[in-house]
N, CA, C and O atoms as a GROMACS GRO file, in nm:
protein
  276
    1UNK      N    1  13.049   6.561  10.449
    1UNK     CA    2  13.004   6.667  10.538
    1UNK      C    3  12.954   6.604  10.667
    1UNK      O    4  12.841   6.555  10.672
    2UNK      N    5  13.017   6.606  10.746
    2UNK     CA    6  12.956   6.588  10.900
    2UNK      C    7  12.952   6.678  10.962
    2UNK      O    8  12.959   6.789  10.909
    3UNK      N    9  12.936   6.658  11.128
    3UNK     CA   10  12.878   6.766  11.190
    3UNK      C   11  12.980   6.856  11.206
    3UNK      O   12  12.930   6.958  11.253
    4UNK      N   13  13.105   6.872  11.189
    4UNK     CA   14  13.180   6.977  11.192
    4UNK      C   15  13.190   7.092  11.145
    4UNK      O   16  13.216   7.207  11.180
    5UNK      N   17  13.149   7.004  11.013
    5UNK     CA   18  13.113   7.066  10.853
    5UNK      C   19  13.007   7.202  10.896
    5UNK      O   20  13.034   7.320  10.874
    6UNK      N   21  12.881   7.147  10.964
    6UNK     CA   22  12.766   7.183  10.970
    6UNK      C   23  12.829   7.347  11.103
    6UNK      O   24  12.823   7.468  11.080
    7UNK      N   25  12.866   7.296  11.192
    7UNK     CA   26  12.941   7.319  11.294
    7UNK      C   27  13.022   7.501  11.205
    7UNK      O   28  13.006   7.616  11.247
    8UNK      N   29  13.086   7.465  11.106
    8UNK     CA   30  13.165   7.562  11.074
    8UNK      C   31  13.087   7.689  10.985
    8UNK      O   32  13.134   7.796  10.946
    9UNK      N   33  12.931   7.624  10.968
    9UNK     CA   34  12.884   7.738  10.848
    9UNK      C   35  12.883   7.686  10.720
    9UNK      O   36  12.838   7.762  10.635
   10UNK      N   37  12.920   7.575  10.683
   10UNK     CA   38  12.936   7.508  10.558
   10UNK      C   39  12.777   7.454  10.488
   10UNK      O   40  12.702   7.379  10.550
   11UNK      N   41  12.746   7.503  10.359
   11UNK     CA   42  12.649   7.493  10.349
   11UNK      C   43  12.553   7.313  10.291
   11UNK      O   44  12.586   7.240  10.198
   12UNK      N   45  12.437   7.294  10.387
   12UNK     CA   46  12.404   7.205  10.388
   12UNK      C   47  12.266   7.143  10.313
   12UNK      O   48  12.146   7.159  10.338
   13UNK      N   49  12.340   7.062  10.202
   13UNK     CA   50  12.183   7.067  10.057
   13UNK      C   51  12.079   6.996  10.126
   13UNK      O   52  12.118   6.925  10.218
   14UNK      N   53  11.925   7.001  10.095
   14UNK     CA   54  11.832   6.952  10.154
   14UNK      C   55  11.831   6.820  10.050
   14UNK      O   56  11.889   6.811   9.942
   15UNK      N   57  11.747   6.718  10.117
   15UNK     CA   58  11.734   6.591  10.007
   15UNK      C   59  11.625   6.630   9.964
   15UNK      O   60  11.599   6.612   9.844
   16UNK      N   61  11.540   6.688  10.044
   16UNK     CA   62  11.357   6.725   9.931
   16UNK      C   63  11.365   6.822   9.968
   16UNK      O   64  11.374   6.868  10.082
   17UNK      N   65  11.362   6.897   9.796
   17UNK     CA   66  11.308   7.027   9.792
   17UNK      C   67  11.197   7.045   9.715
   17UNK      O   68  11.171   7.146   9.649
   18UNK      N   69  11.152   6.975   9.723
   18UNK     CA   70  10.994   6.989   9.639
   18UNK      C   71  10.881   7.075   9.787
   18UNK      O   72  10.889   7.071   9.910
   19UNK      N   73  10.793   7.139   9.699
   19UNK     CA   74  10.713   7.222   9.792
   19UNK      C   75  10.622   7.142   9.868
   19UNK      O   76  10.556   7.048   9.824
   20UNK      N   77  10.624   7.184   9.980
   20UNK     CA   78  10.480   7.084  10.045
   20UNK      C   79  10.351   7.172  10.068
   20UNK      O   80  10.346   7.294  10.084
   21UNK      N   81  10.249   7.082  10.064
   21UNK     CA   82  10.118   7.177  10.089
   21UNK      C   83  10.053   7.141  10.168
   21UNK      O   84   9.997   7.032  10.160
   22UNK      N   85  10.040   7.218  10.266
   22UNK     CA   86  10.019   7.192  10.426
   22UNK      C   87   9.811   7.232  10.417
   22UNK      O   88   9.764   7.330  10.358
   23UNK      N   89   9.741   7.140  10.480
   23UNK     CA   90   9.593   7.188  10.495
   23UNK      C   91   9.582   7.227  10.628
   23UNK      O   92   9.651   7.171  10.714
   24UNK      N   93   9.493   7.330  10.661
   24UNK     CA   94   9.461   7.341  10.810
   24UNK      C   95   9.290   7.349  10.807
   24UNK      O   96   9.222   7.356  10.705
   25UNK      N   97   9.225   7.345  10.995
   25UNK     CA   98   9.103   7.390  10.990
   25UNK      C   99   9.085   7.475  11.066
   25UNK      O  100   8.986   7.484  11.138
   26UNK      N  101   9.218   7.586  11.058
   26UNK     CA  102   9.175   7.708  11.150
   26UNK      C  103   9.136   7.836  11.110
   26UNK      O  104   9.133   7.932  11.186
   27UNK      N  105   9.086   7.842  10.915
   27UNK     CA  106   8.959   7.918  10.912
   27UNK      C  107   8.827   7.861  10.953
   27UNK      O  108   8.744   7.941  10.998
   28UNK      N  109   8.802   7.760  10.946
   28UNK     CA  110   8.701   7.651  10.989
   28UNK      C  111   8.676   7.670  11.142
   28UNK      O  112   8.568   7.653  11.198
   29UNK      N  113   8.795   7.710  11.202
   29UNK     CA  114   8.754   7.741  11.361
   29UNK      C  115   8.756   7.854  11.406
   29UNK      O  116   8.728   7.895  11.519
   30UNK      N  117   8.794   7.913  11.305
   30UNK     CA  118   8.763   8.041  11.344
   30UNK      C  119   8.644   8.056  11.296
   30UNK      O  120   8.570   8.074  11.393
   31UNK      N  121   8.588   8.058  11.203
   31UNK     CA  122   8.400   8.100  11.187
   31UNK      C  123   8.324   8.055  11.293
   31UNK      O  124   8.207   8.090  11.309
   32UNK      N  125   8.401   7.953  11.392
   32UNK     CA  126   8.306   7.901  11.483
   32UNK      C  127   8.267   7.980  11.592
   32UNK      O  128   8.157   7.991  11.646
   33UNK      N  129   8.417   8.055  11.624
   33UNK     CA  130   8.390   8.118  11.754
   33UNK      C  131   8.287   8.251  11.699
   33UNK      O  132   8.257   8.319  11.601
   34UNK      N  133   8.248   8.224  11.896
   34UNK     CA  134   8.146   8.332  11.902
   34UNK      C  135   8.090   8.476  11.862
   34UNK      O  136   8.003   8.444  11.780
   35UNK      N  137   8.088   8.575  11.868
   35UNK     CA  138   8.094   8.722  11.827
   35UNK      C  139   8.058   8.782  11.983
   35UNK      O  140   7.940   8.790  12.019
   36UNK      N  141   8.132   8.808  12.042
   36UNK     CA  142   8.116   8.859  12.169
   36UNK      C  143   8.129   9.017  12.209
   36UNK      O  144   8.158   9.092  12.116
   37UNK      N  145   8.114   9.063  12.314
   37UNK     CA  146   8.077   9.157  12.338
   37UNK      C  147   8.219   9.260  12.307
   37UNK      O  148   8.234   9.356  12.231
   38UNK      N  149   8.285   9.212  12.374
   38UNK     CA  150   8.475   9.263  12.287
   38UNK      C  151   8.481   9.310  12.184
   38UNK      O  152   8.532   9.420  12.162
   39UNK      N  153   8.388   9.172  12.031
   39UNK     CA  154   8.447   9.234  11.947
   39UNK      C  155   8.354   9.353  11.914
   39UNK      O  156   8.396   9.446  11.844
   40UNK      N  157   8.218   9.350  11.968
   40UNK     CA  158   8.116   9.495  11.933
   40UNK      C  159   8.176   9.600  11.996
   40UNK      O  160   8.181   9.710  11.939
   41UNK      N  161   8.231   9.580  12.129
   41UNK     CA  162   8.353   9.739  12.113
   41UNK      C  163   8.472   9.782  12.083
   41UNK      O  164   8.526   9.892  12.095
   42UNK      N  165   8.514   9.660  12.036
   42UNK     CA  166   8.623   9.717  11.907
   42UNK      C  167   8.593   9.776  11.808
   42UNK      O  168   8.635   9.888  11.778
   43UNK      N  169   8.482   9.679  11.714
   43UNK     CA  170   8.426   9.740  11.615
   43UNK      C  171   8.372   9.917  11.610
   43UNK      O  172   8.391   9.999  11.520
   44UNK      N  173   8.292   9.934  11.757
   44UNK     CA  174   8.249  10.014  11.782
   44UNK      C  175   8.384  10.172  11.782
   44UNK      O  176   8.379  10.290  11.745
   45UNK      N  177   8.471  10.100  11.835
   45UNK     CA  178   8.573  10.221  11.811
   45UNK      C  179   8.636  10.226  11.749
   45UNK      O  180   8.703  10.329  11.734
   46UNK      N  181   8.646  10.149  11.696
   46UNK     CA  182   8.711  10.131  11.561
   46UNK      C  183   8.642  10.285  11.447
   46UNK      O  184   8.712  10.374  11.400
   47UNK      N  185   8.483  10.270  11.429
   47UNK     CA  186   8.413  10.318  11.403
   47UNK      C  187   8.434  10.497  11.411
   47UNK      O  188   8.425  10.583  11.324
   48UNK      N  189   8.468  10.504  11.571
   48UNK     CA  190   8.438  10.625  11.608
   48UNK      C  191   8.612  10.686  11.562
   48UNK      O  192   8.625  10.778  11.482
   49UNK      N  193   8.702  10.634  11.611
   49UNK     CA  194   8.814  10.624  11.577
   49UNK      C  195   8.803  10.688  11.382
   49UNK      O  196   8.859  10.793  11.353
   50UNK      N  197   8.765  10.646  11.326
   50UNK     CA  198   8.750  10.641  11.157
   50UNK      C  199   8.649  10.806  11.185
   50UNK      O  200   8.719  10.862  11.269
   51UNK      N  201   8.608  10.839  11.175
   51UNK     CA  202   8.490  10.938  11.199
   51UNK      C  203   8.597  11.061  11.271
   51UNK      O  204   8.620  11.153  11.194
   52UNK      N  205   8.644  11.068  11.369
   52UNK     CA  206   8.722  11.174  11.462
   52UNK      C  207   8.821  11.174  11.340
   52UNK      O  208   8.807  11.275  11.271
   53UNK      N  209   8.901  11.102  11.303
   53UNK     CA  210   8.983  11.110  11.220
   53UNK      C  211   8.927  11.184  11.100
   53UNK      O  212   8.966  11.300  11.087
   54UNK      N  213   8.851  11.141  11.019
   54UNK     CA  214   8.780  11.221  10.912
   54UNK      C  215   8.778  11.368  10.938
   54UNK      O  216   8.828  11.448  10.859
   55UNK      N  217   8.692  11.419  11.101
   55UNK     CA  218   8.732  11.526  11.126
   55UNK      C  219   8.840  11.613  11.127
   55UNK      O  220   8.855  11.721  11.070
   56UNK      N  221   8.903  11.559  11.189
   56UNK     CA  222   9.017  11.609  11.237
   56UNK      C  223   9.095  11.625  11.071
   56UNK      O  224   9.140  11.738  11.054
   57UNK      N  225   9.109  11.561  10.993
   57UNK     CA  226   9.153  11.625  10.840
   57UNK      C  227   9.073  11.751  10.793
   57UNK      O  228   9.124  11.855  10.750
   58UNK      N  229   8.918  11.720  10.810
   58UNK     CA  230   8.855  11.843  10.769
   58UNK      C  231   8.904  11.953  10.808
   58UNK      O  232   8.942  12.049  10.742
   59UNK      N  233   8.900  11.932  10.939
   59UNK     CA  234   8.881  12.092  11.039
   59UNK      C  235   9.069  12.130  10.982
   59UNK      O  236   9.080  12.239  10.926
   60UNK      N  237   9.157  12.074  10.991
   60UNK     CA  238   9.285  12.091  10.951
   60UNK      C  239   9.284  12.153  10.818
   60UNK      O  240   9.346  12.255  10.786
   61UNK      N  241   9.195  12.070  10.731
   61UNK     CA  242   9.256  12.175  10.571
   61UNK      C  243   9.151  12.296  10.597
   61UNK      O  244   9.173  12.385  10.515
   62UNK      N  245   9.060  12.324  10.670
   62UNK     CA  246   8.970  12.448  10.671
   62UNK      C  247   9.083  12.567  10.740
   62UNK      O  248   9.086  12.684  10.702
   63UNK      N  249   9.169  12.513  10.843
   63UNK     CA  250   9.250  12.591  10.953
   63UNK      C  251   9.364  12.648  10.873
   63UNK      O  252   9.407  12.763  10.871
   64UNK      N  253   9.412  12.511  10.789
   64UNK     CA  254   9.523  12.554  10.712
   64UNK      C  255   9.484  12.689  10.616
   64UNK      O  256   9.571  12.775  10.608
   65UNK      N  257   9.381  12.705  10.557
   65UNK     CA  258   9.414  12.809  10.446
   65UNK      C  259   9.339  12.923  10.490
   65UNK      O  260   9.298  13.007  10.410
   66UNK      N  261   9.313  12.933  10.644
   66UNK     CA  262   9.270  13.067  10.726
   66UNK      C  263   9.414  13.050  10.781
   66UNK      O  264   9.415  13.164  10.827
   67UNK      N  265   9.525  13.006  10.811
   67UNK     CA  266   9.586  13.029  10.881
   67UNK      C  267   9.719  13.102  10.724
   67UNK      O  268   9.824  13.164  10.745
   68UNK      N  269   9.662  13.064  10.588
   68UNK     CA  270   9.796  13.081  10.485
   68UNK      C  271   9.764  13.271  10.485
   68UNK      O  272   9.842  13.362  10.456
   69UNK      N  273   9.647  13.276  10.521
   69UNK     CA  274   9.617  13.427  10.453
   69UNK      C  275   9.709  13.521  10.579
   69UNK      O  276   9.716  13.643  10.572
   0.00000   0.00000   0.00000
């Protein structure tokens, strides 16, 4: 198999297929960073977002079965 081989779609076996296990420290850097003002208004609408929504189902199944009669 040379590169022609490879070239045409011909399929090409790996020499290691054993799994590798990769370490990182980017949960480690992530706990580091800060908590900034961004994420308190995301959170924050996030919040309000969850809440309007809640409503908005209520008031819908109350509408729906004044609106079945």
């Amino acid at each position: 198999m040379g590169q022609d081989d490879e070239a045409k779609g011909a399929p090409v076996e790996a020499s290691d297929t054993s799994p590798r296990e990769f370490s990182t420290d980017i949960p480690a850097r992530l706990e580091r960073l800060p908590w900034g003002r961004f994420h308190t208004l995301v959170v924050v609408a996030l919040g309000i977002t969850w809440i309007l929504d809640g409503l908005e189902v209520t008031l819908a199944g109350s509408v729906a079965g004044a609106l079945k009669e």
